[in-house]
Z-matrix of the N, CA and C atoms (Angstrom, degrees):
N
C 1 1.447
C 2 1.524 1 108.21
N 3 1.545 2 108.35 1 131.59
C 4 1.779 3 99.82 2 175.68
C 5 1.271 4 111.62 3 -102.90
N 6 1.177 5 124.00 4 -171.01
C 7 1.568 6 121.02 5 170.12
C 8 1.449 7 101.23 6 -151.62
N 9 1.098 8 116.32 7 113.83
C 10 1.337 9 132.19 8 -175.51
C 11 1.601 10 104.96 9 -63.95
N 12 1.531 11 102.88 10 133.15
C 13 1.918 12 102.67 11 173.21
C 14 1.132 13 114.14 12 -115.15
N 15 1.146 14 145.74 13 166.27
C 16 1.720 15 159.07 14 -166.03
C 17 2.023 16 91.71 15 -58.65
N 18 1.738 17 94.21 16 145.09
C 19 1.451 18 85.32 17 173.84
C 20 1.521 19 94.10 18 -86.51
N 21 2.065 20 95.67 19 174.05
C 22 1.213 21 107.97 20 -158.45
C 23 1.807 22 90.77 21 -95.42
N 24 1.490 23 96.91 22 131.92
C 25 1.762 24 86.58 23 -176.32
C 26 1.463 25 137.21 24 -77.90
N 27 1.939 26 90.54 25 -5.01
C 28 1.705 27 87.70 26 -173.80
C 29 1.838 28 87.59 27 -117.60
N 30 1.013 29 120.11 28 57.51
C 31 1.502 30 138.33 29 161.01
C 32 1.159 31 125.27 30 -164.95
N 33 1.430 32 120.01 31 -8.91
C 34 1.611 33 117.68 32 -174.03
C 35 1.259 34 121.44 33 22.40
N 36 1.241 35 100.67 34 60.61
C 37 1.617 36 119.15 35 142.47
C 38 1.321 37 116.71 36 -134.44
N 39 1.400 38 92.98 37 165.08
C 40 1.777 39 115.26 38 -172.96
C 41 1.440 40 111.12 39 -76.61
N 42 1.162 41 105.60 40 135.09
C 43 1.837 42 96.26 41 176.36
C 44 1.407 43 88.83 42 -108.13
N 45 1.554 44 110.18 43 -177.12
C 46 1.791 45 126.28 44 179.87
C 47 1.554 46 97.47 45 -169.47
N 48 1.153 47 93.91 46 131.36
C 49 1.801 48 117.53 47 174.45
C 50 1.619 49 110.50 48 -110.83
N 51 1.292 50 108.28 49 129.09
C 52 0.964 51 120.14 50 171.31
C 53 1.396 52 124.24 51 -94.20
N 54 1.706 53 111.14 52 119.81
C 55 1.561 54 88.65 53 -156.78
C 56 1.770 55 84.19 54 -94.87
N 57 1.538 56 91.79 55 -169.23
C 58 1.644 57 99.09 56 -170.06
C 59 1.951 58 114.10 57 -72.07
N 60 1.549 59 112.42 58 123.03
C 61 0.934 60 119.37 59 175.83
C 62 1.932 61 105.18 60 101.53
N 63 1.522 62 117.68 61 23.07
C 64 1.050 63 120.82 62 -173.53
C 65 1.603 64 95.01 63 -104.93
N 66 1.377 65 109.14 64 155.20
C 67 1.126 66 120.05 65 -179.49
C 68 1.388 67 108.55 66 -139.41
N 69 1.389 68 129.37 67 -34.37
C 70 1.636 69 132.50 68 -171.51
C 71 1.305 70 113.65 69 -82.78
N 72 1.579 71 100.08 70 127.15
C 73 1.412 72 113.25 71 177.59
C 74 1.546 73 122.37 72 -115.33
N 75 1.292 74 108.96 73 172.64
C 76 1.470 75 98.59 74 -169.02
C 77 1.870 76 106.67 75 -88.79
N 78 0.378 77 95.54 76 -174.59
C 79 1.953 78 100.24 77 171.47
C 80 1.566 79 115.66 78 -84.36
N 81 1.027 80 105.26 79 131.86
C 82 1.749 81 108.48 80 -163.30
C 83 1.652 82 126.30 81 49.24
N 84 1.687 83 103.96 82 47.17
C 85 1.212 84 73.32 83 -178.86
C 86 2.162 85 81.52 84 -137.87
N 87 1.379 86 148.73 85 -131.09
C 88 0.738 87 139.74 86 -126.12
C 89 1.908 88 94.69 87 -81.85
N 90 1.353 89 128.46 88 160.80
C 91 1.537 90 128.99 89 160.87
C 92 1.736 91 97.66 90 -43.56
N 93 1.704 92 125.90 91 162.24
C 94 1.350 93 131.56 92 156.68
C 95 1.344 94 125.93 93 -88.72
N 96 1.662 95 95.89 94 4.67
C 97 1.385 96 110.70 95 157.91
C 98 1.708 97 124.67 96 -58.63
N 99 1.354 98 108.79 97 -38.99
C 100 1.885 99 118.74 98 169.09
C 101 1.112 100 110.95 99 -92.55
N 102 1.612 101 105.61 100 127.23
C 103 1.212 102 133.05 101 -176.79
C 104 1.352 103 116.61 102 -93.58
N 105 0.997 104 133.55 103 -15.41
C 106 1.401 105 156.71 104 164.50
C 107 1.524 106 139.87 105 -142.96
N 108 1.407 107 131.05 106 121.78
C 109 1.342 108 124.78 107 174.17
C 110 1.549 109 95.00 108 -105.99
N 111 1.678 110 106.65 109 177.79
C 112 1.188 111 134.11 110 -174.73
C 113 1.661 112 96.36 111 -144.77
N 114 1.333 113 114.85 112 160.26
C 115 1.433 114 113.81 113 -161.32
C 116 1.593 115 89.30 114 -125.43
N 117 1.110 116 125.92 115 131.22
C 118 1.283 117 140.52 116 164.83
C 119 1.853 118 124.08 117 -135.15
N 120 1.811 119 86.93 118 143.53
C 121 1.581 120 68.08 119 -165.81
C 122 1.806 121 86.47 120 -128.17
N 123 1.943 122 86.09 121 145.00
C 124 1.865 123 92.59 122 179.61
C 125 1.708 124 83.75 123 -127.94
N 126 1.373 125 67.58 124 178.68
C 127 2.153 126 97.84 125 -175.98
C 128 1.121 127 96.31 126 -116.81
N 129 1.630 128 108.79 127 136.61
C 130 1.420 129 112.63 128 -172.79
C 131 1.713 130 88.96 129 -138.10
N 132 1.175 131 124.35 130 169.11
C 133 1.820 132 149.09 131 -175.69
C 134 1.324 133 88.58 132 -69.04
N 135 1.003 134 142.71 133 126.85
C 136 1.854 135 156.74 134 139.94
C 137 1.442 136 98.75 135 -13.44
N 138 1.465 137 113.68 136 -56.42
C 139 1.465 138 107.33 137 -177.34
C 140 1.834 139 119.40 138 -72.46
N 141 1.067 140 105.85 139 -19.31
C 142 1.731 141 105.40 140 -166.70
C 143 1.860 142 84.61 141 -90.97
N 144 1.583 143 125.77 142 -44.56
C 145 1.663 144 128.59 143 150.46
C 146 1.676 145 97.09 144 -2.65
N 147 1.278 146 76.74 145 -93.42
C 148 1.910 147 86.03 146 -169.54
C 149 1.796 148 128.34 147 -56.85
N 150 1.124 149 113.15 148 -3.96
C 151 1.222 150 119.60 149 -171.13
C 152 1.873 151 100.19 150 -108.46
N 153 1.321 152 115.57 151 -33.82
C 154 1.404 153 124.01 152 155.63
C 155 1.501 154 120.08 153 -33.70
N 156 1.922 155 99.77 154 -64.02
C 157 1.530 156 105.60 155 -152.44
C 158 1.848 157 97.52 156 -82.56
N 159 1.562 158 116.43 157 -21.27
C 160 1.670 159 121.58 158 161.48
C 161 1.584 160 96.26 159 -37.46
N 162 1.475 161 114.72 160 -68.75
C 163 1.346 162 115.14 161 -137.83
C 164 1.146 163 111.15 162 -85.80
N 165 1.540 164 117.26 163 -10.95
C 166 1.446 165 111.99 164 -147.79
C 167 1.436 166 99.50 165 -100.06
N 168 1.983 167 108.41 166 -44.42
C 169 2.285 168 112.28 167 156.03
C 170 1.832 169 69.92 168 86.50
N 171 1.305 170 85.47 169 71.24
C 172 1.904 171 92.09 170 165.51
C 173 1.347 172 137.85 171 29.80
N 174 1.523 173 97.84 172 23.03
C 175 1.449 174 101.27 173 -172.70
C 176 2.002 175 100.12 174 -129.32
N 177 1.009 176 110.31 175 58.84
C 178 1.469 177 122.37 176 -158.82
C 179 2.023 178 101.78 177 -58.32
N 180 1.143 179 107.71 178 -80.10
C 181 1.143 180 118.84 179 151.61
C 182 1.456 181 130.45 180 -3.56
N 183 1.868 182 113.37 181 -58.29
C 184 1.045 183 101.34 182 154.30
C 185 1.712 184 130.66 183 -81.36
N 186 0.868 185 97.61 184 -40.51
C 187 1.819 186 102.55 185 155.65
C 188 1.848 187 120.20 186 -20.02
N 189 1.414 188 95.03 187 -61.00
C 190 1.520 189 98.18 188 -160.87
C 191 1.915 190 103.31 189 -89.20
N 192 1.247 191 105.32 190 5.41
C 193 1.389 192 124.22 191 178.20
C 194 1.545 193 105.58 192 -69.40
N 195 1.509 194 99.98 193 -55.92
C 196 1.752 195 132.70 194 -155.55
C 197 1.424 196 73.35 195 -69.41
N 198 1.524 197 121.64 196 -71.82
C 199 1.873 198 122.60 197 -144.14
C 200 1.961 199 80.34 198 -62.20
N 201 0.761 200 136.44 199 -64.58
C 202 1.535 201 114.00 200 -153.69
C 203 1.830 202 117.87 201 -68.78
N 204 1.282 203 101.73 202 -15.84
C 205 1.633 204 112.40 203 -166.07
C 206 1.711 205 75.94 204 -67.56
N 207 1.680 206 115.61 205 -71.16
C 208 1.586 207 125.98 206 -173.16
C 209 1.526 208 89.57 207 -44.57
N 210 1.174 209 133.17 208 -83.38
C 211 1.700 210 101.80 209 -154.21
C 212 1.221 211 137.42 210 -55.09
N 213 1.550 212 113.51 211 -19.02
C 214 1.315 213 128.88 212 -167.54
C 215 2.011 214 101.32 213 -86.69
N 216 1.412 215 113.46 214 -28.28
C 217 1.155 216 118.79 215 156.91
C 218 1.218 217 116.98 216 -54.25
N 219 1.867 218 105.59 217 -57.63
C 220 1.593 219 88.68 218 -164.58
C 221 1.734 220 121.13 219 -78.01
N 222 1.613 221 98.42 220 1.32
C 223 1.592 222 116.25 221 168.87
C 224 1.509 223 111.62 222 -61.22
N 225 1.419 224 102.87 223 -45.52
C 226 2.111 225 97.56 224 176.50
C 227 1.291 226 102.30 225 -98.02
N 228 1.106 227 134.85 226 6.28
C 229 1.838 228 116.07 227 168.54
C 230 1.705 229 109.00 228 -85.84
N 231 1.533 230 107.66 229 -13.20
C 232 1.506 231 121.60 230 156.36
C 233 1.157 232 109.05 231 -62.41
N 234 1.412 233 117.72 232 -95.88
C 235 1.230 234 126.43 233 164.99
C 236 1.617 235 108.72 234 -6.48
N 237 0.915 236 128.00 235 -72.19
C 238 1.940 237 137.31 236 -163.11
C 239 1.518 238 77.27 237 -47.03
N 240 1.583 239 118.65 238 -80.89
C 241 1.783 240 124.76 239 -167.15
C 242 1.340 241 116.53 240 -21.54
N 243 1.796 242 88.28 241 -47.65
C 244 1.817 243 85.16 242 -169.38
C 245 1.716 244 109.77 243 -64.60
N 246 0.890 245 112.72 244 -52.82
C 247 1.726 246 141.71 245 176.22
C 248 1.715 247 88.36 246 -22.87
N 249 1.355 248 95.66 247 -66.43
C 250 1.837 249 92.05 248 -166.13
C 251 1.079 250 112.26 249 -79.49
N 252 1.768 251 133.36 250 -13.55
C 253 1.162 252 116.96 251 -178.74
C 254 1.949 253 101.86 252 -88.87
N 255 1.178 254 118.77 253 13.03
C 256 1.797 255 117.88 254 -169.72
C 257 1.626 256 81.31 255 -121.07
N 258 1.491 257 128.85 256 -6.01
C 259 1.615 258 102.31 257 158.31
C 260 1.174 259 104.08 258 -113.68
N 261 1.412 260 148.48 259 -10.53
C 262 1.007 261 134.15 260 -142.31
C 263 1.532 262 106.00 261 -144.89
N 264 1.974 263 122.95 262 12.08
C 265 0.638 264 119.96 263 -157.95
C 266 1.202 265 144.07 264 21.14
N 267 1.583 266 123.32 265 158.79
C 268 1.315 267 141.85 266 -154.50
C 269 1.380 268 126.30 267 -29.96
N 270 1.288 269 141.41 268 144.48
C 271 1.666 270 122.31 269 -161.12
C 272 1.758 271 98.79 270 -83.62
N 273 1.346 272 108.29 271 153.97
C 274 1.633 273 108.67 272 178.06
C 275 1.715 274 90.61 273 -91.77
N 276 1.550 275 102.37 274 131.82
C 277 1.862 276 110.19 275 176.67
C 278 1.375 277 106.22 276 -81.59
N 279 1.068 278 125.63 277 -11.21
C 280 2.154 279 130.91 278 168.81
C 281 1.477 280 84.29 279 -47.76
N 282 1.616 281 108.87 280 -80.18
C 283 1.413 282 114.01 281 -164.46
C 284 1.206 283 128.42 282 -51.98
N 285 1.491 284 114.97 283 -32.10
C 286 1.273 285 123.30 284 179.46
C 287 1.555 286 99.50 285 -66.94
N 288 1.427 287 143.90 286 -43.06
C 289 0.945 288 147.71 287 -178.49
C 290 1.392 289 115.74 288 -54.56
N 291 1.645 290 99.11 289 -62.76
C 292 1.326 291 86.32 290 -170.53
C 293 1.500 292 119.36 291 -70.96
N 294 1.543 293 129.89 292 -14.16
C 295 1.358 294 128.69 293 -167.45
C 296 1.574 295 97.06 294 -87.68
N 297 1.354 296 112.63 295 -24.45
C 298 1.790 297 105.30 296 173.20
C 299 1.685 298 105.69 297 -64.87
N 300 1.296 299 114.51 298 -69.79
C 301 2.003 300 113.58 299 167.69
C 302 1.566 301 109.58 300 -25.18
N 303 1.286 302 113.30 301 -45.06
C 304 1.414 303 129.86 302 177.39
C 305 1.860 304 110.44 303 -46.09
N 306 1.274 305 95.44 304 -85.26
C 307 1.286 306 118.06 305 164.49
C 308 1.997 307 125.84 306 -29.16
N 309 1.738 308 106.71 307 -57.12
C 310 1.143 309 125.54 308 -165.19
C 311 1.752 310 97.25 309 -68.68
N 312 1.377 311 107.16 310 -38.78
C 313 1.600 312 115.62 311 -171.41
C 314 1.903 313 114.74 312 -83.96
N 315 1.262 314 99.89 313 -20.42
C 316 1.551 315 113.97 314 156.08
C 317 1.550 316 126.72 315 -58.03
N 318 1.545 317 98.66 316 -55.25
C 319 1.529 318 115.92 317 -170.85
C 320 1.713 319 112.12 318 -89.97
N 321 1.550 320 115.86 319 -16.21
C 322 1.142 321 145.88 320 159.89
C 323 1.735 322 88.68 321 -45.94
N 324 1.609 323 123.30 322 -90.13
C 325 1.596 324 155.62 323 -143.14
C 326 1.819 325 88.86 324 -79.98
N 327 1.587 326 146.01 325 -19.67
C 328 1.265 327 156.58 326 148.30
C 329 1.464 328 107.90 327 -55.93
N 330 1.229 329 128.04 328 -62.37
C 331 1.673 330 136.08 329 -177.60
C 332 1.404 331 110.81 330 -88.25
N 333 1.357 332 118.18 331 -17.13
C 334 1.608 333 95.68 332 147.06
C 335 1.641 334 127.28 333 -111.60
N 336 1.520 335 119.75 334 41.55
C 337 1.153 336 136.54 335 136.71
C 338 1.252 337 136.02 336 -92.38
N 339 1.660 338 112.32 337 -25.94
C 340 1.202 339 125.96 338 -174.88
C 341 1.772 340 89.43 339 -81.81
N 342 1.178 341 140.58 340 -24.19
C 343 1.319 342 151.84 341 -156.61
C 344 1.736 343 86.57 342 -92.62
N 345 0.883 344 117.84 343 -81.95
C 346 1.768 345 128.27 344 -169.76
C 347 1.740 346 91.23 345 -44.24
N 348 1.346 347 138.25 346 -66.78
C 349 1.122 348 125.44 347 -156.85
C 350 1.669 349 110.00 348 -83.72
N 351 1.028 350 115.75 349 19.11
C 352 1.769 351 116.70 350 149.15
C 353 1.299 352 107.75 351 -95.68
């Protein structure tokens, strides 16, 4: 069961709370993978405002979900680096080199297949 909450006025969109033991969602709006949201509200620049609600195609909420899940990831895949470079000392840049050439000529031979098979 949901329970619909007041729209938000300086985004005009709809929020929805899921109370406990709810499962129904509306159409396009969170995966049925989350069982619960919480409503939080930040202040953002008028301009980054408008560049949000472009990108996000009325689904803001889930948008700003994705950008924090990705930063907060790429916050401990730091973290992990540091971890291994304080046991495992400092990275060798040979290697780093060559597995980037490695890498670049992989993803290079990926984007021009994905190119040929359109």
């Amino acid at each position: 069961m949901s329970r619909r909450t007041p729209a938000c006025e300086h985004c005009n969109i709809n929020a929805f709370r899921i109370l406990a033991g709810g499962s129904r969602w509306r159409e396009g709006s969170y995966p049925s993978r989350i069982t619960s949201v919480a409503k939080l509200s930040v202040s953002l620049p008028d301009d980054l405002v408008q560049d949000l609600r472009e990108a996000a195609h009325d689904n803001v909420s889930a948008f700003v979900a994705a950008a924090v899940r990705h930063e907060l990831d790429r916050r401990r895949l730091f973290a992990f680096v540091d971890e291994l470079a304080d046991e495992l000392g400092p990275v060798d840049e040979a290697e780093v080199a060559k597995y980037s050439e490695l890498f670049a000529a992989t993803a290079a031979v990926t984007a021009e297949r994905k190119t040929a098979s359109r």
